[in-house]
C-alpha positions in Angstrom: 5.2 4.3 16.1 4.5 7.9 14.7 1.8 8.2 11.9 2.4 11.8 9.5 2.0 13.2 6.3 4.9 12.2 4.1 7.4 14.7 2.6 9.5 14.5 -0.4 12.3 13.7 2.0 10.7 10.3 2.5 11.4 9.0 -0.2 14.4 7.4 0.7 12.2 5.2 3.6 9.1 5.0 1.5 11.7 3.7 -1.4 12.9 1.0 1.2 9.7 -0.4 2.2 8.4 -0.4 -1.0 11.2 -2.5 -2.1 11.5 -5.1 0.7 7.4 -5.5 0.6 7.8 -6.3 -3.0 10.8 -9.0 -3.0 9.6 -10.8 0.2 5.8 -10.9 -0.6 5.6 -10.9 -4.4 7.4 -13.7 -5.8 5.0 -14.5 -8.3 5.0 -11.5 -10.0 7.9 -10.6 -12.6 10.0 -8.0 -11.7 8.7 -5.4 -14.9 11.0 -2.1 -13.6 14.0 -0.9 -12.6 14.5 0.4 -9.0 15.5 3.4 -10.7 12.1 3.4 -12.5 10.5 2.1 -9.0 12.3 5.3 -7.2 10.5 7.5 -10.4 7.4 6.3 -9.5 7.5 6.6 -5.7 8.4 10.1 -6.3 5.8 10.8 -8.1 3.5 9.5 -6.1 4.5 11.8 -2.8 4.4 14.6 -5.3 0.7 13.7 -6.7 -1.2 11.6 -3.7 -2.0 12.1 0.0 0.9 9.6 1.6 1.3 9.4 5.0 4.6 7.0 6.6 5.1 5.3 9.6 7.8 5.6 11.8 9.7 3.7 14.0 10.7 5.2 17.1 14.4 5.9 15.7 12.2 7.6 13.0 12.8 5.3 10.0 10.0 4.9 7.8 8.9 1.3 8.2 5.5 2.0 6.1 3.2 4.0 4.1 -0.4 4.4 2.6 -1.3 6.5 -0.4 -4.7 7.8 -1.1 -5.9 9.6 -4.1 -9.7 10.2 -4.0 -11.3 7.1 -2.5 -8.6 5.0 -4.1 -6.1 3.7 -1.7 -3.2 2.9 -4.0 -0.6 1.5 -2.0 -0.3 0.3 1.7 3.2 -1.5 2.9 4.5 -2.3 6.0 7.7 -3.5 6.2 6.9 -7.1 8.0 9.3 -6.4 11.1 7.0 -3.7 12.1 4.0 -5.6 14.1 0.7 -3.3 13.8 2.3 -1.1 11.2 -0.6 -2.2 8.0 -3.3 -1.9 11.1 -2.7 1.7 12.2 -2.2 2.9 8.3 -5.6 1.4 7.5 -7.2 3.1 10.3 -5.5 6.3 9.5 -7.2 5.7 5.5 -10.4 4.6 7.2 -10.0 8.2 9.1 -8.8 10.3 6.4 -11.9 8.7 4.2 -14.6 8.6 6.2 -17.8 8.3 3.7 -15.1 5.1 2.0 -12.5 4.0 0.2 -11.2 0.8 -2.3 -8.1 -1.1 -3.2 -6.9 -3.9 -5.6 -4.7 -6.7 -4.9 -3.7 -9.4 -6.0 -5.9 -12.8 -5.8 -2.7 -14.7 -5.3 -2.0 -12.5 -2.2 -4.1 -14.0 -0.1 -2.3 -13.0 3.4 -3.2 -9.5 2.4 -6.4 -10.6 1.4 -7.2 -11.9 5.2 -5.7 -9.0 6.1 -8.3 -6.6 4.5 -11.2 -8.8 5.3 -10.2 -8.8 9.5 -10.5 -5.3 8.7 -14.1 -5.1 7.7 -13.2 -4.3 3.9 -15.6 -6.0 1.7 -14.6 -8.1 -1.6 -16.2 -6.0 -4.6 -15.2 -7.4 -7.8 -12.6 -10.1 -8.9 -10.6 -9.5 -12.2 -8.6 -11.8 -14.4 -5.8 -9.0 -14.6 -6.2 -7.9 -18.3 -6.1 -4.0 -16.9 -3.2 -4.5 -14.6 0.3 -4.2 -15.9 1.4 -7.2 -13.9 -1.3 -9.3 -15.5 -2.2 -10.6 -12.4 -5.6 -11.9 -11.8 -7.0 -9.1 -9.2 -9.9 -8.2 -6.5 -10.8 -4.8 -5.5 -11.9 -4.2 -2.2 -14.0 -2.0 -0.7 -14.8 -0.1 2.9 -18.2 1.5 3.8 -18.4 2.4 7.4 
């Protein structure tokens, strides 16, 4: 696996993972865009955020962080890839060494686990009213 700076080019891969992430691990949430919209977005977000993919060794994208400030908006992995959310969230902890946060879901609890093995820190819990999803939320946080 191969860590880099994403490109506009990516975002056929980052589109992919994004996708499959959301269907297999968010059945609870309604589906509110189109993956039109969802492709919109993601392209956006390589234009306007620090995004850096994963790749497989045939060099498909299999995952991606985003960071803007000491926000880290989105981390996927696409769940064949074993180690692919660890090695993004040590590239974030690199890439932001004085810290970083992150919401998620409180329903996602593998996630959740996930963050926690990883020495991130539950900050605040939500009952979703600022998320578009309306999903009740926690924001995590890591301090080194």
């Amino acid at each position: 696996m191969r860590l880099r700076p994403a490109t506009a080019d990516d975002l056929d891969g980052v589109a992919e993972v994004f996708a499959h992430a959301r269907e297999g691990m968010f059945e609870y949430i309604p589906r509110l865009h189109t993956p039109e919209e969802d492709r919109a977005f993601l392209s956006g977000l390589l234009a306007t955020t620090e995004v850096w993919v994963a790749e497989d060794a045939t060099r498909r994208v299999v995952g991606f962080v985003s960071l803007d400030g000491s926000l880290l908006g989105h981390i996927y992995a696409d769940p064949r890839g074993a180690g692919v959310g660890s090695a993004l969230l040590a590239k974030a902890k690199e890439l932001r060494p004085a810290g970083f946060h992150l919401w998620v879901f409180q329903r996602n609890q593998g996630a959740r686990r996930f963050y926690e093995r990883h020495g991130l820190q539950l900050a605040e819990l939500t009952d979703g009213a600022a998320n578009e999803e309306r999903e009740p939320d926690a924001r995590y946080e890591w301090r080194p």
